[in-house]
TITORDO-792879 format. One line per field, with one value per residue: x, z, y of N, C-alpha, C in turn; residue in one letter. Coordinates in Angstrom, 1 decimal. Each point is the difference from the previous one (the first is absolute). Example, Ala and Ser with C-alpha at 12.3 -4.5 7.8 and 13.67 -1.06 7.14 Angstrom:
BEGIN
n_u = (13.2	-0.4) .
n_w = (7.8	-0.7) .
n_v = (-5.7	1.1) .
ca_u = (-0.9	0.9) .
ca_w = (0.0	0.0) .
ca_v = (1.2	1.1) .
c_u = (0.9	-0.8) .
c_w = (0.0	0.8) .
c_v = (1.2	1.1) .
aa = (A	S) .
END
This chain:
BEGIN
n_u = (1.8	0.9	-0.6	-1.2	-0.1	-0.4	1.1	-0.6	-0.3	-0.4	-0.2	0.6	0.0	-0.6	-0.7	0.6	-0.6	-1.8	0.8	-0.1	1.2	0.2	-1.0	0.7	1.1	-0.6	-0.9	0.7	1.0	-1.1	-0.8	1.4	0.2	-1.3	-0.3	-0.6	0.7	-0.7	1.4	0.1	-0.9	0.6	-0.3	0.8	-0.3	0.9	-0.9	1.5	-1.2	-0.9	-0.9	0.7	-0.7	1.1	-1.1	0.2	-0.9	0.9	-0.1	-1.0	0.4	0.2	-1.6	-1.1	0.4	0.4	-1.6	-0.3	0.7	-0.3	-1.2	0.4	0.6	-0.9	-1.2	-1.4	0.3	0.4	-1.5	0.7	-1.3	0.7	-0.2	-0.1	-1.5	0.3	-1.5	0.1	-0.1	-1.1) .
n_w = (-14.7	0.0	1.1	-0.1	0.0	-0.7	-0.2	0.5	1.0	1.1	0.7	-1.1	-0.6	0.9	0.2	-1.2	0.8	-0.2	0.8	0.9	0.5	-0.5	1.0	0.6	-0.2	-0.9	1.2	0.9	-0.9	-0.1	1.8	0.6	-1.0	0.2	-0.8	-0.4	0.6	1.0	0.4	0.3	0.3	-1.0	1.1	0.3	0.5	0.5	-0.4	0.5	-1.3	1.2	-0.8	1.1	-0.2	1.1	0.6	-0.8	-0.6	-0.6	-0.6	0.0	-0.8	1.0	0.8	-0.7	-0.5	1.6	0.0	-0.8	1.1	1.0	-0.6	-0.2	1.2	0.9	-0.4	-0.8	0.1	0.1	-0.3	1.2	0.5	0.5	-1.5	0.5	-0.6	-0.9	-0.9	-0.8	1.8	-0.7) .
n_v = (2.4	-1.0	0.0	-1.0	-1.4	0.2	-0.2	0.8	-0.7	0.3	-1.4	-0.8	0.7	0.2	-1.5	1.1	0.4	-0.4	1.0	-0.6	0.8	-0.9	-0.1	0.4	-0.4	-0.8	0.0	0.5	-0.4	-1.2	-0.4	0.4	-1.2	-0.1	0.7	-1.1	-0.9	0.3	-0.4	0.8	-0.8	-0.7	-0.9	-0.7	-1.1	-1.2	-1.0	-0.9	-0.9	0.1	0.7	1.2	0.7	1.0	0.7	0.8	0.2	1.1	-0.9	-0.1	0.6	0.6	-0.8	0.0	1.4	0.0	-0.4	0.2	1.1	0.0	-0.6	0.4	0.8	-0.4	0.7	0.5	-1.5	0.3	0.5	1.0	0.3	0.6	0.3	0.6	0.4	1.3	0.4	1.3	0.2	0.1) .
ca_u = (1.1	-0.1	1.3	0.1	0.4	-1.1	0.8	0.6	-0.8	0.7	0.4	0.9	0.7	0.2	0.9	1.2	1.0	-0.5	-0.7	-1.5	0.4	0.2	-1.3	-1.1	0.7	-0.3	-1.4	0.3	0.5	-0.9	-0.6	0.2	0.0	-1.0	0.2	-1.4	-0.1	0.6	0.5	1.1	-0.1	-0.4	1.5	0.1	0.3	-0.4	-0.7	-0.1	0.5	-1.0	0.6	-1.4	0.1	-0.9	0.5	-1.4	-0.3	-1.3	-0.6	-0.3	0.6	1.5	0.1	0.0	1.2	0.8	0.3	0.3	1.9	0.8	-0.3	1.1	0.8	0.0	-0.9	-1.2	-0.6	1.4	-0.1	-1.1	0.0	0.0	0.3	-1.1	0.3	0.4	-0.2	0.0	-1.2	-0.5) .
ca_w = (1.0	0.3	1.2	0.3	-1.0	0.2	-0.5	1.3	1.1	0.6	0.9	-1.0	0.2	1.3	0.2	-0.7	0.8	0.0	1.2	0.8	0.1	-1.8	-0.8	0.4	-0.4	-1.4	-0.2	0.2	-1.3	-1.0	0.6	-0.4	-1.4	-0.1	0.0	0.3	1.1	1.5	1.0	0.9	1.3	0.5	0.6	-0.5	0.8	-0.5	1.1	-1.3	-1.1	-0.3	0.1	0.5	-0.4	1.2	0.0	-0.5	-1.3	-0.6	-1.3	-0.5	-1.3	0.1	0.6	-1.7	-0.4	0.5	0.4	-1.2	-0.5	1.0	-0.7	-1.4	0.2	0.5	-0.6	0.5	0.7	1.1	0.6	1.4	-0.6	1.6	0.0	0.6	-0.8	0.9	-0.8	0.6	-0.8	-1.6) .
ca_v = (-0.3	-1.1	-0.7	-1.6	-1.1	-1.1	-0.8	-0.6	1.0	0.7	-0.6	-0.4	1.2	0.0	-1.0	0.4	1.3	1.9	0.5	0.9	1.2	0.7	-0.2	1.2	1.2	-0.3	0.3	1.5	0.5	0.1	1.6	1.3	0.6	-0.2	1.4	0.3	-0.6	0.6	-1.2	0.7	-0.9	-1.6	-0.6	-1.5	-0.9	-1.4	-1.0	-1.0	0.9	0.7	1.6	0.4	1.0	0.7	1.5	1.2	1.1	0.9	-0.5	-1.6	-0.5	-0.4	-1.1	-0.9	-0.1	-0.5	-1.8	-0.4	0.0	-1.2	-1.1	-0.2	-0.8	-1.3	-0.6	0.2	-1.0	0.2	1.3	-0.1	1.6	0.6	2.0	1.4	0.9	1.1	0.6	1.2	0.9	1.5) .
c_u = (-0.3	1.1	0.3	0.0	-1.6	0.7	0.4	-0.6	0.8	0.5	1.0	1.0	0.5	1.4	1.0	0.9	0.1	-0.5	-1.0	0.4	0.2	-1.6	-0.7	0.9	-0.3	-1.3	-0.1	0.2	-0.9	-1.1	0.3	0.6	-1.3	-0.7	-1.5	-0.3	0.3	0.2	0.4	-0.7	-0.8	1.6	-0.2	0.7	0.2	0.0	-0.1	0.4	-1.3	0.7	-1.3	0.0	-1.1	0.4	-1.5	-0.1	-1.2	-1.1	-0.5	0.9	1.5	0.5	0.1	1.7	1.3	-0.2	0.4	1.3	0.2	-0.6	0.7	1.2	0.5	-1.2	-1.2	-0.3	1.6	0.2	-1.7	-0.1	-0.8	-0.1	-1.3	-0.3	-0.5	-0.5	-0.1	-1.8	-0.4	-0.6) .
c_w = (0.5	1.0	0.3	-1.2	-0.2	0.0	1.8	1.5	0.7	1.0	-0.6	0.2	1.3	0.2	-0.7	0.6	-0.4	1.2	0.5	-0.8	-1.7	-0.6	0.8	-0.7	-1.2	-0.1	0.7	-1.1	-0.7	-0.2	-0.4	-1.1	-0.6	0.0	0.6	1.6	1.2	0.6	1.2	1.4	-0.5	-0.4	-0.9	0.8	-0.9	1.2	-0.9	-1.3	-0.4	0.2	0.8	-0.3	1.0	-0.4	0.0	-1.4	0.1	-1.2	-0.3	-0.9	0.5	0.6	-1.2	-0.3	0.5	0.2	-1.8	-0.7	0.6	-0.5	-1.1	0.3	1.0	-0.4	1.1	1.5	1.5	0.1	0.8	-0.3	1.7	0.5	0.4	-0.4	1.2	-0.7	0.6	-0.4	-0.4	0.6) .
c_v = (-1.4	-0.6	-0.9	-0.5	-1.4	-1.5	-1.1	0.7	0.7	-0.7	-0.4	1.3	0.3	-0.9	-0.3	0.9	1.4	0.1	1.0	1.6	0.2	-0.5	1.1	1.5	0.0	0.3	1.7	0.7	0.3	0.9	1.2	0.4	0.4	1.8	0.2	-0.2	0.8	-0.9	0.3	0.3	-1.4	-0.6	-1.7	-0.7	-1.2	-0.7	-1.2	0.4	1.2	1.7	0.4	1.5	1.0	1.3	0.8	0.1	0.3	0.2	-1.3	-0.5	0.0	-1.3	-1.0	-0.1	-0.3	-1.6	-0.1	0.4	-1.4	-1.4	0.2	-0.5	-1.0	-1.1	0.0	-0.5	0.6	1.9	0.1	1.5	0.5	1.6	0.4	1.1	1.1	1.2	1.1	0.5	0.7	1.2) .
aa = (X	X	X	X	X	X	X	X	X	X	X	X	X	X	X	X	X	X	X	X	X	X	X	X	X	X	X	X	X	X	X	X	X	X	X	X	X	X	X	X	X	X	X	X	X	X	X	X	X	X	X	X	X	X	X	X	X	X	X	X	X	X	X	X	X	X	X	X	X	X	X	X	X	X	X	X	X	X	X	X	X	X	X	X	X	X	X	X	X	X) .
END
């Protein structure tokens, strides 16, 4: 699955008249296409062209996997990773 473009950053893009609201709707999409993923308390904000990505999970691996839907598609370096984990205990 491939959402971004190495072909160009994300500030570029940006400054084409991709907005704040269709880069987080593009990165929501991506989350909860994501079968493996529990998203469904981390939120997304933009600040600039950085993505910040708050909320909770419950999985290590769900944090791995969510900053790395969203570097795909705005790119590694313009994602802040702000989630809280929230493990259940055994």
């Amino acid at each position: 699955m491939k959402f971004g473009s190495d072909s160009y950053s994300h500030e570029e893009c940006c400054s084409q008249g991709h907005s704040s609201a269709s880069t987080i709707a593009t990165i929501e999409a991506a989350l909860s296409a994501d079968p493996d993923l529990d998203s469904s308390a981390i939120t997304i904000r933009m600040l600039g062209p950085v993505v910040l990505l708050e909320g909770y999970i419950t999985k290590i691996v769900d944090r791995e996997r969510a900053i790395s839907l969203a570097a795909m598609i705005v790119g590694p370096q313009n994602v802040q990773d702000r989630m809280l984990g929230r493990f259940p205990t055994q």
